[in-house]
C-alpha positions in Angstrom: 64.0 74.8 -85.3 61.7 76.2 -82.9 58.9 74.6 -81.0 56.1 75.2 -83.0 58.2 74.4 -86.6 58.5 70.9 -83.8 55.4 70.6 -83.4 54.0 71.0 -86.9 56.8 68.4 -88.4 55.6 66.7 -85.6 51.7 66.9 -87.1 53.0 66.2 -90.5 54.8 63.5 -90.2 51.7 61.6 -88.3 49.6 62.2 -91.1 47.9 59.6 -92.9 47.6 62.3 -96.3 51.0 62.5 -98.6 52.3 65.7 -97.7 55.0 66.6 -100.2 56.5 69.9 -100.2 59.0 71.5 -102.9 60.7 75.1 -104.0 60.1 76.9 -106.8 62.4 74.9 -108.8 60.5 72.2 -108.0 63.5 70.3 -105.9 61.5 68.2 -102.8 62.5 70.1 -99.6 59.5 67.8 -97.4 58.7 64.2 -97.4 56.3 63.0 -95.0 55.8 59.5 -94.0 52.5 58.9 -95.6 54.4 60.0 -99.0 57.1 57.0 -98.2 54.5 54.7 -97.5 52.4 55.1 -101.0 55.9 55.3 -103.0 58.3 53.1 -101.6 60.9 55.9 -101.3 62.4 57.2 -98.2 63.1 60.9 -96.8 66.4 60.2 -97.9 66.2 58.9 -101.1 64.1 62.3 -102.2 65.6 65.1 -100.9 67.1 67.6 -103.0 65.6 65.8 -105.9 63.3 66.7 -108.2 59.3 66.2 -107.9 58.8 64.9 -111.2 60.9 61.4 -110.0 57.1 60.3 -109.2 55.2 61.8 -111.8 54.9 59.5 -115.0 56.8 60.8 -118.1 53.0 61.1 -119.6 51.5 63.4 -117.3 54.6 65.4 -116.7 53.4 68.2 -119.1 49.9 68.1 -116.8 52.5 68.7 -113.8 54.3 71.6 -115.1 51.2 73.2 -116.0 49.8 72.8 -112.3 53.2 74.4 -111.0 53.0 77.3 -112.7 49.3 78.4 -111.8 50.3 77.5 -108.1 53.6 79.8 -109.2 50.8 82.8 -109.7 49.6 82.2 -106.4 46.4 80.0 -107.3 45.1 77.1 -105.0 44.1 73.6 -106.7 41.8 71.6 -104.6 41.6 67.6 -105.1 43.1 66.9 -108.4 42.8 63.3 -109.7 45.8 61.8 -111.2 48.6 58.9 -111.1 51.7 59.0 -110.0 54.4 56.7 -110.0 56.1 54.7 -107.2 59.1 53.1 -106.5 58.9 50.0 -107.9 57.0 51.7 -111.4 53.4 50.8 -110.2 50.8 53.8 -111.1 48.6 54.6 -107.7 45.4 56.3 -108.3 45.8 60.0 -105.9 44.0 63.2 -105.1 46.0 65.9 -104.6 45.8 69.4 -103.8 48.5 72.0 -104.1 49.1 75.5 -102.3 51.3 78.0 -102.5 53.9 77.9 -99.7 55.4 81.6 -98.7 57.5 83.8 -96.5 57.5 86.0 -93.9 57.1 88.7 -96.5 54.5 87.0 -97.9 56.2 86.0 -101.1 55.7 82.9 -102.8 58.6 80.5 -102.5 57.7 77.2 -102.8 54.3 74.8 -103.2 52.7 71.8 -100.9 50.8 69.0 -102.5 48.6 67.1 -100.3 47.6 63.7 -101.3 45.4 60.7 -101.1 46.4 57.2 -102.1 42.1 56.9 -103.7 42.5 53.3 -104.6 44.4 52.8 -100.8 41.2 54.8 -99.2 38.3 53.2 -101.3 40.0 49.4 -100.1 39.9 50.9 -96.0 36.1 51.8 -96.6 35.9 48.7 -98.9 36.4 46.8 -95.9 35.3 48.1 -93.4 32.1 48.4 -94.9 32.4 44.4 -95.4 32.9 44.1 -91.8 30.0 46.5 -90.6 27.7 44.1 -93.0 29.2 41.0 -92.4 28.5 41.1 -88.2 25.5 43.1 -88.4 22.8 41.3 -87.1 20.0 42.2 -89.9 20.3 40.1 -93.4 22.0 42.6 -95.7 21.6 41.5 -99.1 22.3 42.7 -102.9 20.3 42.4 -106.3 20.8 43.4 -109.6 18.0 45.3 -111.3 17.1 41.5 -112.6 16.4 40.8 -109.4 20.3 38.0 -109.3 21.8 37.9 -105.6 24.9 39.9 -105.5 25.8 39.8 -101.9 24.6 37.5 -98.9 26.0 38.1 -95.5 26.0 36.1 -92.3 22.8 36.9 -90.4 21.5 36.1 -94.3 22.8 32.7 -93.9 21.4 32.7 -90.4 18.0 34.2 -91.4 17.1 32.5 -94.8 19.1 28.7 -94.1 21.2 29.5 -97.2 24.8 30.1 -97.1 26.5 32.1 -99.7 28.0 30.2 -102.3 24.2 28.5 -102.5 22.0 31.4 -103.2 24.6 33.9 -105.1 23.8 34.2 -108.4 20.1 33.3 -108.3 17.0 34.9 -108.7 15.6 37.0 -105.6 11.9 34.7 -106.1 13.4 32.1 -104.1 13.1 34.1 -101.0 9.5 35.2 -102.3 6.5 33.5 -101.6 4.9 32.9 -105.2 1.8 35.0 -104.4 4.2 37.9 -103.2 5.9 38.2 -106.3 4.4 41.4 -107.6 5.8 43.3 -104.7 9.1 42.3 -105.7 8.3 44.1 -109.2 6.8 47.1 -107.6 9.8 47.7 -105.2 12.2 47.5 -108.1 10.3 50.1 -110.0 10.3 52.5 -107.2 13.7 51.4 -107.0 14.5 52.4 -110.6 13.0 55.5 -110.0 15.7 56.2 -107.4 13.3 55.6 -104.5 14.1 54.2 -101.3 11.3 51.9 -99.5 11.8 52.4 -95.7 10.6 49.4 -93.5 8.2 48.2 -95.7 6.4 44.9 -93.7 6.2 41.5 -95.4 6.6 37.7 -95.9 9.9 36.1 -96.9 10.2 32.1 -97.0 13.9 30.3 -95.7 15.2 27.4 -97.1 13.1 24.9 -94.7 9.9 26.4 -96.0 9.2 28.8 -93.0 7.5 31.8 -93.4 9.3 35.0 -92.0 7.4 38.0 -91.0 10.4 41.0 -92.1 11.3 44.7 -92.2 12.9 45.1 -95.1 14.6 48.5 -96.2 15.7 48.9 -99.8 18.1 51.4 -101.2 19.2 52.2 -105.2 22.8 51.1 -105.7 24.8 53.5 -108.0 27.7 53.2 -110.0 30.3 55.7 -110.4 28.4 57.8 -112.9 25.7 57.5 -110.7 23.7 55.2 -112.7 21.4 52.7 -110.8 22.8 49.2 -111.1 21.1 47.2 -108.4 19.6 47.0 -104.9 20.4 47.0 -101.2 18.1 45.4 -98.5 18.2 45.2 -94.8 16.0 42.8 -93.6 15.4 42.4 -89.9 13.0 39.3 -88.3 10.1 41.1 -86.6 7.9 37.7 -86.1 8.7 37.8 -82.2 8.2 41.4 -82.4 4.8 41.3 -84.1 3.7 38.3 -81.8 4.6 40.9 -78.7 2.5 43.5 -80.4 -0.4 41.1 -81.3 -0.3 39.7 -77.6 0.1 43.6 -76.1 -3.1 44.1 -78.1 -5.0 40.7 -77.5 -4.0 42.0 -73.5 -5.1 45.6 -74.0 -8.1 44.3 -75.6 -9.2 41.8 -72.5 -8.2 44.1 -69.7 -10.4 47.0 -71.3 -13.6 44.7 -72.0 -13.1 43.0 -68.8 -16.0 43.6 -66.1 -13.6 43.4 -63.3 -11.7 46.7 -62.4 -8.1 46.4 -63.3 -6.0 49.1 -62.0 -2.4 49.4 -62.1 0.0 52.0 -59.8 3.6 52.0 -58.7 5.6 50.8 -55.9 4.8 54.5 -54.4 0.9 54.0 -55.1 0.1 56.4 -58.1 -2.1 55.0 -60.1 -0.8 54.4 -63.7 -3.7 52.5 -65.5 -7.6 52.7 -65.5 -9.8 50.4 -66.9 -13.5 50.7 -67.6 -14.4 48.5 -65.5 -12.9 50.6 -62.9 -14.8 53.2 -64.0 -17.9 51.5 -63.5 -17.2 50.0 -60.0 -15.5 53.2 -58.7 -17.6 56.0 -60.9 -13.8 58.0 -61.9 -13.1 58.6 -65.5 -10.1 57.5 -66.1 -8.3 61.5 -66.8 -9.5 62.4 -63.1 -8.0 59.5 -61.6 -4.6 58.6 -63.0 -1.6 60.2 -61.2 -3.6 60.3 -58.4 -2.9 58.4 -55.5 -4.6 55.0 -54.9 -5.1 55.8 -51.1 -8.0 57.7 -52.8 -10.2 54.5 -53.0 -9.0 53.2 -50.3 -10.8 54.0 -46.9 -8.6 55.9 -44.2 -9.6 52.9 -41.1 -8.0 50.6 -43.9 -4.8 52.6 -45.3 -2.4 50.2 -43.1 -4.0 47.3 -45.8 -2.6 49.0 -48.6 1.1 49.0 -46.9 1.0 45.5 -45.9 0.2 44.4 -49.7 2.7 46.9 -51.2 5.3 45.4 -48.9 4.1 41.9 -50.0 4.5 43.3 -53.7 8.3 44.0 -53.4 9.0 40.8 -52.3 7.6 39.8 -55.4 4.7 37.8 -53.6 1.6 37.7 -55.0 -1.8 38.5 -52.6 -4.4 36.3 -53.8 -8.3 36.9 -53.1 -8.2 39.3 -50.4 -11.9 40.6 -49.0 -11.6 44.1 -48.3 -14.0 47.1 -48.4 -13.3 50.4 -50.6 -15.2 53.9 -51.7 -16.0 54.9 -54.6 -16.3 58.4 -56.1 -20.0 58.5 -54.7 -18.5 58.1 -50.8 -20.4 54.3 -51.0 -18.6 51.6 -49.6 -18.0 48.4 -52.0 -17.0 45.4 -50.7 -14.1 43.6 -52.9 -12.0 41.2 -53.8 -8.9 42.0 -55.1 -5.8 39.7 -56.6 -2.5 42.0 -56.5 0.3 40.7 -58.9 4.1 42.8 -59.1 4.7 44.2 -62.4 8.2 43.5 -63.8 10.1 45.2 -66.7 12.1 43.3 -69.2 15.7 43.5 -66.9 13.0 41.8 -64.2 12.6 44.2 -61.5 9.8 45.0 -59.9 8.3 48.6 -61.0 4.2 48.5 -59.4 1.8 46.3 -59.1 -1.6 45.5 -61.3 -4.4 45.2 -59.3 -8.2 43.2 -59.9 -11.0 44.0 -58.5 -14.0 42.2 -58.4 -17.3 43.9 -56.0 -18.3 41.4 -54.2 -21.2 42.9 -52.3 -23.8 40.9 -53.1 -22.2 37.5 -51.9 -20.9 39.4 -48.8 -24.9 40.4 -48.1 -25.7 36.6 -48.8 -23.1 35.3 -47.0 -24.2 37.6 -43.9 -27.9 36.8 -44.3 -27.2 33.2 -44.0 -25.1 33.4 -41.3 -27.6 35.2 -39.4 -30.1 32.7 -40.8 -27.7 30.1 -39.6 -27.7 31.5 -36.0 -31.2 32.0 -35.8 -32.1 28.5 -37.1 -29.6 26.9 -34.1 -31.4 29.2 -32.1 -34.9 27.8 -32.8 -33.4 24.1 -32.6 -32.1 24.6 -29.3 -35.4 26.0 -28.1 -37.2 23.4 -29.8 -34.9 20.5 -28.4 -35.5 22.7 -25.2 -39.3 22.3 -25.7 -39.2 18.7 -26.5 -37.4 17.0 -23.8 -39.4 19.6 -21.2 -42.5 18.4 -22.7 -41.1 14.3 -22.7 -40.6 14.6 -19.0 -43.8 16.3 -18.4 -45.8 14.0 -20.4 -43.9 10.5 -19.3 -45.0 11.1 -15.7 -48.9 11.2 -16.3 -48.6 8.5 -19.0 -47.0 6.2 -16.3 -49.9 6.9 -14.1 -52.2 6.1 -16.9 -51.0 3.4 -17.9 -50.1 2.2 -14.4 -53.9 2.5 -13.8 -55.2 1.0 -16.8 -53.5 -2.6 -16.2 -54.9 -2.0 -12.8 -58.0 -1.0 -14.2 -57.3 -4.7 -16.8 -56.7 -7.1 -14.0 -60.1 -6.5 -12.2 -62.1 -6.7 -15.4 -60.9 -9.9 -16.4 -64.2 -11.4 -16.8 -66.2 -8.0 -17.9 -67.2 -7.3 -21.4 -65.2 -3.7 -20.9 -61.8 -5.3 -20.9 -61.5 -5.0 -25.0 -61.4 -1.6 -24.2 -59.0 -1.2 -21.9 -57.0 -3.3 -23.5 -56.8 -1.1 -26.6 -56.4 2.0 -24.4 -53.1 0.3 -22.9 -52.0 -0.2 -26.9 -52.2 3.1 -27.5 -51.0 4.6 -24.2 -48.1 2.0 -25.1 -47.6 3.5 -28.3 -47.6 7.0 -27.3 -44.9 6.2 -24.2 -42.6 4.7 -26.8 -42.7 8.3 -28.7 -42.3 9.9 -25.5 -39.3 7.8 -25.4 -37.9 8.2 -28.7 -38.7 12.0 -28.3 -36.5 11.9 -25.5 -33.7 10.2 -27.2 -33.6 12.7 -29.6 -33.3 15.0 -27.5 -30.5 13.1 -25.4 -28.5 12.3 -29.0 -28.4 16.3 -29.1 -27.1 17.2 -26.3 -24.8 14.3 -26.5 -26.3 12.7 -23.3 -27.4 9.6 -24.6 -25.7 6.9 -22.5 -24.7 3.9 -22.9 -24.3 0.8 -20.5 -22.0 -1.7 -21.8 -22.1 -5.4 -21.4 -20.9 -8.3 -23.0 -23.7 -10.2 -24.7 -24.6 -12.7 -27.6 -26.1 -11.0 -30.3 -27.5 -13.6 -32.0 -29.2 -14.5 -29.1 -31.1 -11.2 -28.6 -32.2 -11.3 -32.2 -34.1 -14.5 -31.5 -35.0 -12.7 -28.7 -36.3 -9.9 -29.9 -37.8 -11.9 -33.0 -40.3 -14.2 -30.5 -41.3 -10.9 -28.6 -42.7 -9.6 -31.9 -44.1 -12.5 -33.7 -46.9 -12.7 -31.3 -48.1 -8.8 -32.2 -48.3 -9.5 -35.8 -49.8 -11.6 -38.8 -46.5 -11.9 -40.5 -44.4 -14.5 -41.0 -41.1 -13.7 -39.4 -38.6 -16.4 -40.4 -35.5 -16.7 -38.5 -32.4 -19.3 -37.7 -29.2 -19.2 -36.5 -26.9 -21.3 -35.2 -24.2 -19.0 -34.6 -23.0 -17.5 -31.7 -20.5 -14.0 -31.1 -20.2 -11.8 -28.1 -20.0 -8.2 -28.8 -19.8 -5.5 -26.6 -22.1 -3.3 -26.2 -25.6 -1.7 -24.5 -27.9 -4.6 -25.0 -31.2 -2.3 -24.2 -30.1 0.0 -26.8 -29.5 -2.3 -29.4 -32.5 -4.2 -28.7 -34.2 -1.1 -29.5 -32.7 -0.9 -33.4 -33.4 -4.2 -33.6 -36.9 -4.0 -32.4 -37.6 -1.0 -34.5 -36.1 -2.8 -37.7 -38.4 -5.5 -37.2 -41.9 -2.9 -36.9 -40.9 -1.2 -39.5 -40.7 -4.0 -41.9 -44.2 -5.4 -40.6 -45.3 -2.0 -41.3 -44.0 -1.4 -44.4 -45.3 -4.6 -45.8 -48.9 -4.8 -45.6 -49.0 -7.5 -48.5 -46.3 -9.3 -47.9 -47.1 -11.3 -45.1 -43.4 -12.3 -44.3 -40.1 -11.0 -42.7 -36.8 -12.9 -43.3 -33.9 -12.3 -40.2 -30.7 -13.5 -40.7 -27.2 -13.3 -38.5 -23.7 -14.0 -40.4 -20.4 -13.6 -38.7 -16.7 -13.2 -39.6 -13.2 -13.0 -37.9 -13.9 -9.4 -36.7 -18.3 -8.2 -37.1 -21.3 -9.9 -36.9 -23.8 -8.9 -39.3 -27.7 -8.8 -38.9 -30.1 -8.7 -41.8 -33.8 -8.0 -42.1 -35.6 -8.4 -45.0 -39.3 -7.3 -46.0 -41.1 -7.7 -49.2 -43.4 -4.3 -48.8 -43.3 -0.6 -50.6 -39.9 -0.4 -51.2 -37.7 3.4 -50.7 -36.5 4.9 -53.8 -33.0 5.3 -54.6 -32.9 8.8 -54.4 -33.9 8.6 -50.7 -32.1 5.6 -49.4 -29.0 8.0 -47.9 -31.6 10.2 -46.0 -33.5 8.1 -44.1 -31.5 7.8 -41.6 -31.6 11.9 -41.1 -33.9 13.3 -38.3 -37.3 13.8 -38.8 -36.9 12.2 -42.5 -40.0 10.8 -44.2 -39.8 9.1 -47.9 -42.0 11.5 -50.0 -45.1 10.1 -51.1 -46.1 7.9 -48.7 -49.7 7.3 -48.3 -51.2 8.8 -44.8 -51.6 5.4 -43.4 -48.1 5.2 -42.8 -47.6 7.2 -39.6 -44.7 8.3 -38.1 -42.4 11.1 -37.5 -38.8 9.6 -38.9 -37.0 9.9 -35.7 -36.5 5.9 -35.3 -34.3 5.4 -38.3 -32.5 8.5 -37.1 -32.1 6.8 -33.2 -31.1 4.0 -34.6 -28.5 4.8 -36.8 -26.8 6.9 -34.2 -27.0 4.2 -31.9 -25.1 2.0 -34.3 -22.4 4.5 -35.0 -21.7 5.0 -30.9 -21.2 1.3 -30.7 -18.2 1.9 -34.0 -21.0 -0.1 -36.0 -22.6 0.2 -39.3 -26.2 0.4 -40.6 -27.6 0.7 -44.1 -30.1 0.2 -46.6 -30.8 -2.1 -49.9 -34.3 -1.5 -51.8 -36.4 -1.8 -54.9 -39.7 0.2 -55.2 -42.4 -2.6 -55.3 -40.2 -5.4 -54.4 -39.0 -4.1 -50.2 -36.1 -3.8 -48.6 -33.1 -5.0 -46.5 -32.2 -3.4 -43.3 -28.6 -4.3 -42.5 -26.4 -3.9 -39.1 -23.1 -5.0 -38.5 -21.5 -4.8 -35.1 -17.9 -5.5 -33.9 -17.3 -8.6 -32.1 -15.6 -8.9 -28.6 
């Protein structure tokens, strides 16, 4: 045997086909081992023997008649028959049989070729059972009656049922009742020999969820090629369908939205326009896509759009940044943008998405009231500047005036003029105490206002200061104490809030005719209170009286003032760590109250 007649015993001996080759005399001169596997007999037992040992005494005439038109040189392709094996059993085969010849070309003997059909159709049986039974789509199958035939495991896994529960019953149990009539029009197309390809519906499991499917339904055929039945592969798409409807819902928001929305990769191309980017920036969105998005982006500010992009790898968000940008026009807009990465499903980091909102018009407020900020410190400082100048130059002439006038008092005691001089001296009086107050405003903003510090009782001075202004008025002002507590602190000063307390609530009752004063004390404050019965200060306006230059709206023009000794006071109070406020009614006055730390 050479190498070649090696190799091709070699070939024929790994064949899976029966490969039986024997003379003219039909003797068998070849037995491969795919021929002992489907008969049972081995090389050995038919060598030298005659062919018919496996044909059945029935069919032998069929045989003899197949041997002689191979004889002639004739070629049989696939011929269905039995044949017998060892142990008697008939096997289903296709065989095929050539001539086999000589050198010379001369006919000498004949090969059959077989295949074990029954052997072949079980292989494809089952792997076909395997290739449906792990598939991950619900392959099922009906009879044209619409009866389960076959259920496999992502069935089970889609529907809730397992096998044994829904074989054998009627397809409308998957079915939604209203659905029904789909079920008879894909069984008609079926009928018809019709495939339906992905056809999108509603399917109900055993726990009464609806499932949104894809089903695919194929004619099953017999043999004959009848139509007997049905095969459907179903695959869930709910997920699916909510990523579409929430892609779309997306699309929908980011294209209505008045913000630009602009998205680009990690190189800068733009990838995305929206048309609110087509408003802000004036580019449609075919001129500007593929572009890159340094062409927005001025060339002083081109190191911003590294910075962020760096930012963006790390997967860090930039959040509400101001910057300025050109549109297609060459004006400059003034933005904010909120940068975001842009991930695809494995997670990495692709681009970035990009919104834009022009800001220009809060950037123009924001500047004008800045510069309206600036100029209004400005015309405070000159107007502190003005007031305390003009303090000092008017308390030096009304020193001499008044310095005069009780001059001017003293030799007139017995003269009929002295009325008048005496009410000249008031109002001198009056004006030097806003001289003074006008000063102390201007001290308090400069932060010059000093304080001398002493220890003192305070419910002494409020007796004090009580019998010092009694004598100027009509009103009653009703005061006792019988406490004492030391508190540290300047006593001029508060002598002045106290003092001023007590004028406004003569002057802010006109009817009432009475003041009530009272001091309490505890471990750690001692707590003055002043009470009027007059106008009242509505509710509204309680928390501003204490600003500079406050007035209550709508009082009458007898009540003078300029609302700069509520202001004094209270920021005497707060430099001492103390506290002053306010309790009132409209028509029914109001309680002044002041509470100082003890020693």
């Amino acid at each position: 045997m050479n190498i070649q007649q090696g190799i091709l015993a070699g070939i024929i001996n790994a064949s899976e086909d029966i490969i039986i080759v024997q003379d003219l005399d039909g003797c068998i001169i070849s037995w491969n081992r795919a021929a002992s596997l489907a008969f049972g007999y081995s090389e050995d037992d038919v060598l030298g023997k005659s062919a018919s040992l496996i044909v059945p005494e029935h069919l032998r005439g069929e045989e003899n008649e197949l041997l002689e038109r191979v004889k002639q040189g004739e070629k049989i392709g696939q011929f269905e028959t039995f044949r017998a094996t060892k142990a008697g059993k008939l096997i289903h085969v296709a065989i095929g049989f050539s001539p086999v010849t000589n050198q010379l070309g001369e006919i000498v003997g004949l090969s059959a070729i077989g295949r074990d059909i029954q052997r072949i159709a079980e292989e494809k049986q089952g792997m076909l059972a395997a290739i449906i039974d792990s598939s991950d789509d619900a392959i099922v199958s009906k009879n044209l009656f619409g009866i389960i035939t076959s259920w496999n495991r992502s069935a089970e896994r889609l529907f809730e049922y397992s096998a044994h529960e829904i074989i054998g019953r009627h397809v409308h149990t998957l079915i939604p009742e209203k659905l029904w009539e789909e079920e008879a029009m894909i069984i008609s197309r079926i009928k018809r020999g019709e495939k339906v390809e992905h056809f999108k519906t509603l399917r109900v499991a055993k726990s009464g969820k609806l499932l949104q499917l894809s089903v695919t339904v194929s004619p099953i055929k017999n043999r004959a090629g009848e139509i007997i039945g049905a095969s459907k592969i179903a695959r869930d798409v709910s997920q699916h369908r909510l990523a579409e409807e929430k892609q779309g819902i997306l699309a929908a928001i980011v294209s209505s939205s008045d913000d630009a929305i602009v998205s680009k990769t990690l190189e800068g191309i733009i990838t995305s326009w929206n048309f609110g980017a087509e408003r802000l920036f004036g580019y449609h969105e075919s001129e500007i896509i593929g572009k890159s998005i340094y062409t927005i982006i001025p060339r002083n500010r081109h190191h911003e759009e590294q910075g962020i992009i760096n930012k963006i790898k790390k997967g860090e968000k930039v959040d509400h940044f101001e910057t300025v940008r050109v549109a297609k026009d060459g004006r400059e807009l003034s933005l904010s943008i909120t940068v975001s990465p842009v991930k695809n499903r494995s997670g990495e980091i692709i681009g970035a998405s990009k919104i834009a909102r022009d800001i220009s018009e809060q950037v123009k407020v924001r500047e004008d009231r800045e510069l309206y900020t600036k100029r209004l410190e400005k015309l405070n400082h000159y107007k502190d500047e003005f007031i305390g100048m003009a303090s000092h130059e008017l308390k030096t002439p009304l020193t001499s005036i008044n310095a005069n006038l009780q001059l001017l008092q003293r030799k007139l005691q017995e003269s009929a003029f002295k009325g008048f001089v005496t009410k000249t001296l008031r109002h001198v009086n009056k004006l030097t105490a806003l001289v003074s107050e006008l000063l102390d405003v201007t001290r308090i903003q400069e932060g010059k206002l000093q304080l001398n510090k002493t220890y003192f009782d305070l419910a002494e001075l409020v007796e004090e200061c009580v019998e010092s202004i009694q004598p100027t008025t009509t009103h009653t002002i009703q005061y006792e104490s019988k406490i004492t507590g030391a508190v540290l602190a300047d006593r001029q000063r508060i002598e002045q809030v106290i003092v001023n307390l007590l004028t406004n609530a003569i002057k802010y009752s006109p009817h009432g005719k009475q003041v009530i004063v009272s001091t309490e004390m505890d471990e750690h404050e001692m707590c003055v209170s002043i009470q009027d019965f007059g106008i009242g200060i509505p509710a509204d306006q309680t928390a501003q009286i204490f600003s500079r230059f406050y007035r209550v709206e709508g009082l009458a023009p007898t009540y003078s003032g300029l609302g700069i000794g509520l202001y004094i006071s209270s920021e005497i109070v707060q430099r001492h760590n103390g506290k002053i406020w306010v309790e009132s009614e409209i028509g029914k006055g109001s309680t002044f109250k002041l509470k100082m730390p003890l020693k």
